[in-house]
N, C-alpha and C positions, 0 to 999 in steps of 0.2 A: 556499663557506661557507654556512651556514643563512640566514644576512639575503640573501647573492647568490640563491640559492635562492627566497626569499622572494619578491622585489619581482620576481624571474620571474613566479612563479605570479600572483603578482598582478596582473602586466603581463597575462602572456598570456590569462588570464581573466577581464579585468576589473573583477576584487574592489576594492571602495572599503577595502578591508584582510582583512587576514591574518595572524594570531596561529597558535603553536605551544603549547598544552598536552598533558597529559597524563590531563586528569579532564575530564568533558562540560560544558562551560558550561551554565546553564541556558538552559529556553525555546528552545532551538536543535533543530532537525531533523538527524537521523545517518543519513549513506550510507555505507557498508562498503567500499573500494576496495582486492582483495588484502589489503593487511595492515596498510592505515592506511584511521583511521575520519576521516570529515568531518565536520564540523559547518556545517550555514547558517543564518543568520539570516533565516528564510522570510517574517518578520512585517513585513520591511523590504520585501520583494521582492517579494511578490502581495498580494492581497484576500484576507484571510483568510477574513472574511464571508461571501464569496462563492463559496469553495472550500470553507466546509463547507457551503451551501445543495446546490453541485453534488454533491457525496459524498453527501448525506443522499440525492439523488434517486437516484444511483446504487445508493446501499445496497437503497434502496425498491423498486427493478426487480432487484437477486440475492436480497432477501429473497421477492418474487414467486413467483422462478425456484427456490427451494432449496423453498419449500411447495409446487410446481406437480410437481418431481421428488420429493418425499417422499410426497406424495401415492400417485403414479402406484408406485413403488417398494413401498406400504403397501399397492397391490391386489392381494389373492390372485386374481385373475380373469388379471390381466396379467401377472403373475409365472406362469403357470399355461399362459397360451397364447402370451407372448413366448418366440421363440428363445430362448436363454442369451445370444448375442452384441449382438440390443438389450437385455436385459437388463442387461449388463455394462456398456452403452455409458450405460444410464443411469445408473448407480451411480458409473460415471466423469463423466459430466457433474454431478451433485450432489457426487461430490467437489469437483471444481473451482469449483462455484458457490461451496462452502462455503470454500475457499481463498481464493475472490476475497473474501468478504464478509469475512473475518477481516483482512485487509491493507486492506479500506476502512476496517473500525471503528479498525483502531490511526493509520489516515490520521488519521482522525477525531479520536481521543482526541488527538494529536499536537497538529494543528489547532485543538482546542478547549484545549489548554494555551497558545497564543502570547500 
């Protein structure tokens, strides 16, 4: 049954509880597993504080890193006498810088709603 079910999961992991809805509580952080969504209660379980002090630093060093590759990527000099394959390689790395910082900010936004 769903309550045997229950007090499993909550045994095996833990959890001071464990509710089943169907609509996102608020205030809560969601992780995507297959084909059921989780919800935690993040505000209970770390320093919030503190974990947006450490994101802001991290955003601070890919925000760096994406003006250091835009840069470099904006020079007709480099673009001019880089192979094509570090070229690519940078355009690939500034993709990903840009991916990482987009996944801190919503860290962020997340964090800054608890």
């Amino acid at each position: 049954s769903i309550e045997r079910g229950k007090s499993i999961i909550q045994r095996g992991a833990k959890l001071k509880s464990i509710d089943f809805t169907e609509t996102k509580p608020e205030r809560m952080a969601a992780v995507v597993v297959d084909a059921v969504e989780v919800f935690a209660n993040l505000a209970e379980h770390m320093d919030v504080p503190a974990e947006i002090v450490r994101n802001e630093a991290v955003l601070k060093k890919i925000e760096a890193e994406v003006l250091k590759l835009e840069t470099k990527l904006a020079n007709e000099g480099f673009l001019a006498k880089a192979p094509a394959t570090v070229v690519d390689g940078e355009k690939k790395s500034l993709q990903e810088a840009q991916e990482r910082r987009a996944k801190v900010m919503e860290a962020l936004k997340e964090l800054r709603s608890l």
